[in-house]
C-alpha positions as CSV (number, residue, x, y, z in Angstrom):
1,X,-228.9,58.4,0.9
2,X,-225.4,56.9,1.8
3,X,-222.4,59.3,0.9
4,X,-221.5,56.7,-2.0
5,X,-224.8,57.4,-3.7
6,X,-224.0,60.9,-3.0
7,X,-220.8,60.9,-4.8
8,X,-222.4,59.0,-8.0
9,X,-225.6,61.1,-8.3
10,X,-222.6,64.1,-8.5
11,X,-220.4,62.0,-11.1
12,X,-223.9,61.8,-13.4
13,X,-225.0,65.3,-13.2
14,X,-220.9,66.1,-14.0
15,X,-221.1,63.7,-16.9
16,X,-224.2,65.1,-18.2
17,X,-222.7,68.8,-18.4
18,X,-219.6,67.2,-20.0
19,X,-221.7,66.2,-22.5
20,X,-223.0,69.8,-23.4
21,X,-219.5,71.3,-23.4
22,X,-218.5,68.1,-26.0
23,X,-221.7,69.4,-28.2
24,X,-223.3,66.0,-27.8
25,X,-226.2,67.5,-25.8
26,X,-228.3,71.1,-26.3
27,X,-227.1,73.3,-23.8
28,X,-231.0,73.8,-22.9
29,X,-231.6,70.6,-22.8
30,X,-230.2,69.9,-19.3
31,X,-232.4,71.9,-15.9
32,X,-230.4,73.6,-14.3
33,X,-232.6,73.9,-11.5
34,X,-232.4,70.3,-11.0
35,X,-228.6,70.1,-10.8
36,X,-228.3,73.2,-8.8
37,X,-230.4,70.9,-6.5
38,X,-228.7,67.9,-6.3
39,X,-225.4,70.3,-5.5
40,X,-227.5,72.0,-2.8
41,X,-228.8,68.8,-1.4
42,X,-225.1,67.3,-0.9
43,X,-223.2,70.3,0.0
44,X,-224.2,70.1,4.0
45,X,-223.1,66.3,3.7
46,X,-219.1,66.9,2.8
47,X,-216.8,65.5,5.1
48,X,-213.8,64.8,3.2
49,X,-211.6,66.3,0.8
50,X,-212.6,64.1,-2.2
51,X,-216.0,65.0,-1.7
52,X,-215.5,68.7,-1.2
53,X,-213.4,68.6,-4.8
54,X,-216.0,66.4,-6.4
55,X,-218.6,68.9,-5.2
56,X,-216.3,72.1,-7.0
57,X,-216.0,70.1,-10.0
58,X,-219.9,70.0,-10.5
59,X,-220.0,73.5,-9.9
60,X,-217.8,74.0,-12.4
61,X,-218.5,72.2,-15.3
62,X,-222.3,73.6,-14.1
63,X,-221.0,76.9,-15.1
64,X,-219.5,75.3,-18.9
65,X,-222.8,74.7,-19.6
66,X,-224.1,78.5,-18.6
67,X,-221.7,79.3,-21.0
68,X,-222.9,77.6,-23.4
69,X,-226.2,78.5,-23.4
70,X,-225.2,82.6,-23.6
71,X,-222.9,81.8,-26.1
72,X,-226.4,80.1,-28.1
73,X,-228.4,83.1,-27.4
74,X,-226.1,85.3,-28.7
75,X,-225.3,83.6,-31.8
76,X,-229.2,83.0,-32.8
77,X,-229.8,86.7,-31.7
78,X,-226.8,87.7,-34.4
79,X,-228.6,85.5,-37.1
80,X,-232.6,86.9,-36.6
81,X,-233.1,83.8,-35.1
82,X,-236.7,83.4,-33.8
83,X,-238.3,80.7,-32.3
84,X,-240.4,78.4,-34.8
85,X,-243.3,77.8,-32.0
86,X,-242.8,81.6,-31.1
87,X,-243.7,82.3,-34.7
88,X,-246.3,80.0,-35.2
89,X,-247.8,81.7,-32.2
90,X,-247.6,85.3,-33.1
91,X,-249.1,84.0,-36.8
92,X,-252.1,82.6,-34.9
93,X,-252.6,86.0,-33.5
94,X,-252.9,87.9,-37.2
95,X,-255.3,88.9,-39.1
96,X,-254.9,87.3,-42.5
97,X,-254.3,90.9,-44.2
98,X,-251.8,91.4,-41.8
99,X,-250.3,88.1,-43.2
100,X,-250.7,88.8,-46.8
101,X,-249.0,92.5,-46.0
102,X,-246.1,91.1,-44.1
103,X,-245.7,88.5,-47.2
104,X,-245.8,91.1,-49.8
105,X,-243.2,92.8,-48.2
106,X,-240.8,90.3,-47.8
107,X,-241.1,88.1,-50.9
108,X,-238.6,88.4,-53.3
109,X,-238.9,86.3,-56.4
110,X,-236.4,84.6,-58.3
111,X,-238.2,83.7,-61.4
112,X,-240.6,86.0,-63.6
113,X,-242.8,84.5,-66.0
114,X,-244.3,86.8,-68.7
115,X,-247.6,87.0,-70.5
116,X,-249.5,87.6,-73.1
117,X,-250.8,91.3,-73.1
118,X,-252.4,93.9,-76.6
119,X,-248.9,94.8,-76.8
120,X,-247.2,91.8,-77.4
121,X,-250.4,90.6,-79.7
122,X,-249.9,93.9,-81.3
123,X,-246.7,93.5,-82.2
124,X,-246.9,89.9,-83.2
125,X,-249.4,90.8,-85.3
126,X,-247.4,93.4,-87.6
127,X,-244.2,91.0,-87.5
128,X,-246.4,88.4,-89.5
129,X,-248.0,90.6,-91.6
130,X,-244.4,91.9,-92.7
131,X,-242.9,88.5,-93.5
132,X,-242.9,87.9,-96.7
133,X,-244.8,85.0,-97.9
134,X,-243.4,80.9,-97.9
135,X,-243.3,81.4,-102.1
136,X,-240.9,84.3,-102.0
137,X,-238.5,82.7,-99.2
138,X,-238.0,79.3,-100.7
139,X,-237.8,80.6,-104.4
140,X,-236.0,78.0,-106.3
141,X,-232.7,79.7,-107.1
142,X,-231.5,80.2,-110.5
143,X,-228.6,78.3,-111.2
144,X,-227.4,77.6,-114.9
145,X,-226.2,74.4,-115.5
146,X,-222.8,74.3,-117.4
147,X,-220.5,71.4,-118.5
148,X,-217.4,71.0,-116.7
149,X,-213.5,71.6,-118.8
150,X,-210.8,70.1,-118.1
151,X,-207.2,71.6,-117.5
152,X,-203.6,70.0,-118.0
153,X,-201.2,69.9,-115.2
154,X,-199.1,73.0,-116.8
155,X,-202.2,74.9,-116.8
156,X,-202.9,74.2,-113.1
157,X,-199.9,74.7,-112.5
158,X,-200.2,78.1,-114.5
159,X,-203.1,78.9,-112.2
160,X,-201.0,78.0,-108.8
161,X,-203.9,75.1,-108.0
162,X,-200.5,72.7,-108.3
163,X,-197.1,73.9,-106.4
164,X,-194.2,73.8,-109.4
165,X,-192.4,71.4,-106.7
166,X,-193.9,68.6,-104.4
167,X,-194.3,69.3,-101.0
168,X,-191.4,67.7,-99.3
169,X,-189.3,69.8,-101.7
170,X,-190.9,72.6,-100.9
171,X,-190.2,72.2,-96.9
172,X,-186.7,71.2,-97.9
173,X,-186.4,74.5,-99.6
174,X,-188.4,76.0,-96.2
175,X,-186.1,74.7,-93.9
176,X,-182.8,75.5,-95.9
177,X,-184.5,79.4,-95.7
178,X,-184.6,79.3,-92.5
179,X,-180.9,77.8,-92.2
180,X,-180.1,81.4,-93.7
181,X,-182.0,83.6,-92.0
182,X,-181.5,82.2,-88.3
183,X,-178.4,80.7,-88.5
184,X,-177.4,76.8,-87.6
185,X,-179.8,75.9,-84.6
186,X,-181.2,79.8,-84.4
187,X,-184.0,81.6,-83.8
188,X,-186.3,84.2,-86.0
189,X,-189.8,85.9,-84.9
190,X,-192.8,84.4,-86.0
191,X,-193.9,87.6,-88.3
192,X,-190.4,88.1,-89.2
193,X,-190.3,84.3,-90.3
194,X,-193.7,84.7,-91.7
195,X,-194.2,88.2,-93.1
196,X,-194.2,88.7,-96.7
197,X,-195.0,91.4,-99.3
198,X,-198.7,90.2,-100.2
199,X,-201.1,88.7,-97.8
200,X,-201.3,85.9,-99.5
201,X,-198.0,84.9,-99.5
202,X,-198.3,85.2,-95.6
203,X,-200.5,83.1,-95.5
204,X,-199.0,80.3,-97.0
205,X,-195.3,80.9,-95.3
206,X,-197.4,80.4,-91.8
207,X,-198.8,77.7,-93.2
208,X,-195.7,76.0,-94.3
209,X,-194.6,76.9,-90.9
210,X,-196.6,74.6,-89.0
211,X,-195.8,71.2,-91.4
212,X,-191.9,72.2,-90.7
213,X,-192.9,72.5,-86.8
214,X,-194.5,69.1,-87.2
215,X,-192.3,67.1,-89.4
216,X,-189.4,68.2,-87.3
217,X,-187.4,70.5,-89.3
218,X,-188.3,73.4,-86.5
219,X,-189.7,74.1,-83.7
220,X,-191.6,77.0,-81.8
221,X,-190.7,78.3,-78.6
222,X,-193.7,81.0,-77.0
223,X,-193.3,82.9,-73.4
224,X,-195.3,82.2,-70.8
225,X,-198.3,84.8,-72.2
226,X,-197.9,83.0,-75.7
227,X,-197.9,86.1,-77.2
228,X,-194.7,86.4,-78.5
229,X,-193.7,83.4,-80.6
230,X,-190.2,82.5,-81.9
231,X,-189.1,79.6,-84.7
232,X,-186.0,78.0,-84.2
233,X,-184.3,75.9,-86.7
234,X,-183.7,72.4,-85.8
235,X,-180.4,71.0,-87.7
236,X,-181.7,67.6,-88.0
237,X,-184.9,67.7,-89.7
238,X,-185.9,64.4,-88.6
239,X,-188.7,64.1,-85.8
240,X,-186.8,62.7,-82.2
241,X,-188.2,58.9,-81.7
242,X,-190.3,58.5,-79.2
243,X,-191.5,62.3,-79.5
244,X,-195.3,63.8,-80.8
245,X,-195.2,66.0,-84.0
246,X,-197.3,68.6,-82.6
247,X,-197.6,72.1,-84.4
248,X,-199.0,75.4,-83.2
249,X,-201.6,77.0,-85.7
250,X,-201.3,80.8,-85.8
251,X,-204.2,83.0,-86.9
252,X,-202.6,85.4,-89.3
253,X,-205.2,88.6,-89.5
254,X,-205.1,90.4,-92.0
255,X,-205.0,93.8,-89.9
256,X,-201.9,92.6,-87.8
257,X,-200.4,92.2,-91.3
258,X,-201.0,95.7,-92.4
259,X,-199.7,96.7,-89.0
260,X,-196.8,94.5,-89.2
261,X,-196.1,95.8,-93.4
262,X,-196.4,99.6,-91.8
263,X,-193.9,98.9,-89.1
């Protein structure tokens, strides 16, 4: 072999363990016995420099491949790794009791499916004979039928089913409240906006609330939590152009409202 041929069979075997550090190639995929043998084979050949260093750098990326391969059989030896054909040899080996043992052992299921045993027929059995029967369930209800009265508007008014005033006057009159107890452009708490005498009156204040935070004539302004809320009167109770009417519904329980009448 001529010392060109030399130098190339060296540059192949150098490429080739490039390609295992890169990750393009298993690191037991290359023979290391066969490499070691081409570098043995040319070694009593150098005669130049260049040949010496290409004969080093073989050696060396040689030993990047060694590297890799401990590096592989410790990270499959950290993860339980076994060999599949290793396995498929000692399972050959077995008895099948062995087998069904070692299975056993390790299975652990993910899904449980029941049956039907005497107990659950048992109890089925005394749920259906409690239940009352289909006629006393669906037993047609007694209703009465009654004609319908009438009512004038004083009367439902009488009964507070119609406001005295219309609604816009009664979010003027809102709003003007709120001019009073805030101040021009101020702020109130919520309850202390809200909270009334009677529950039922605080109820319809919060309601009230959240048409004046839509139709503009306030606004409510909540810290980050949103668990302290605030309404501030707007001057100009006119929506901006351009801008959503959005309100914020608040649940007014009827606990926090005895807390709040206590306090």
């Amino acid at each position: 072999m001529s010392r060109t041929q030399a130098q190339e069979e060296l540059q192949s075997i150098i490429g080739l363990c490039r390609s295992v550090t890169a990750g393009s190639v298993e690191p037991f995929a290359v023979d290391i016995d066969y490499i070691l043998g081409v570098i043995r084979k040319h070694y009593p050949e150098i005669k130049s420099l260049q040949e010496f260093c290409t004969d080093a750098e073989a050696i060396s990326e040689l030993s990047g491949v060694l590297k890799r391969q401990d590096e592989w059989i410790q990270h499959q030896s950290t993860t339980l790794y076994k060999d599949p054909f290793l396995l498929s040899q000692q399972l050959m080996k077995m008895e099948i009791g062995a087998i069904a043992e070692s299975f056993l052992k390790s299975w652990h299921p993910v899904l449980e499916m029941e049956q039907l045993s005497a107990k659950t027929l048992a109890g089925s059995l005394v749920y259906w004979t409690d239940l009352l029967p289909m006629s006393m369930r669906w037993r047609p209800m007694d209703v009465t039928e009654v004609e319908a009265g009438t009512a004038t508007m004083d009367e439902a008014r009488e009964l507070g089913i119609i406001p005295e005033e219309g609604f816009a006057e009664i979010l003027e009159a809102s709003w003007r409240e709120l001019c009073e107890k805030a101040g021009v452009g101020g702020r109130i708490g919520y309850w202390g906006w809200i909270g009334a005498d009677t529950y039922q009156e605080t109820v319809i204040r919060s309601y009230l609330a959240c048409f004046m935070v839509g139709y503009g004539y306030a606004e409510i302004v909540t810290d980050r939590f949103g668990e302290n809320a605030e309404l501030v009167h707007n001057p100009e109770p006119r929506a901006e152009p351009g801008r959503e009417k959005i309100s914020i519904p608040t649940l007014v329980d009827y606990e926090e409202w005895s807390r709040w009448r206590r306090g």
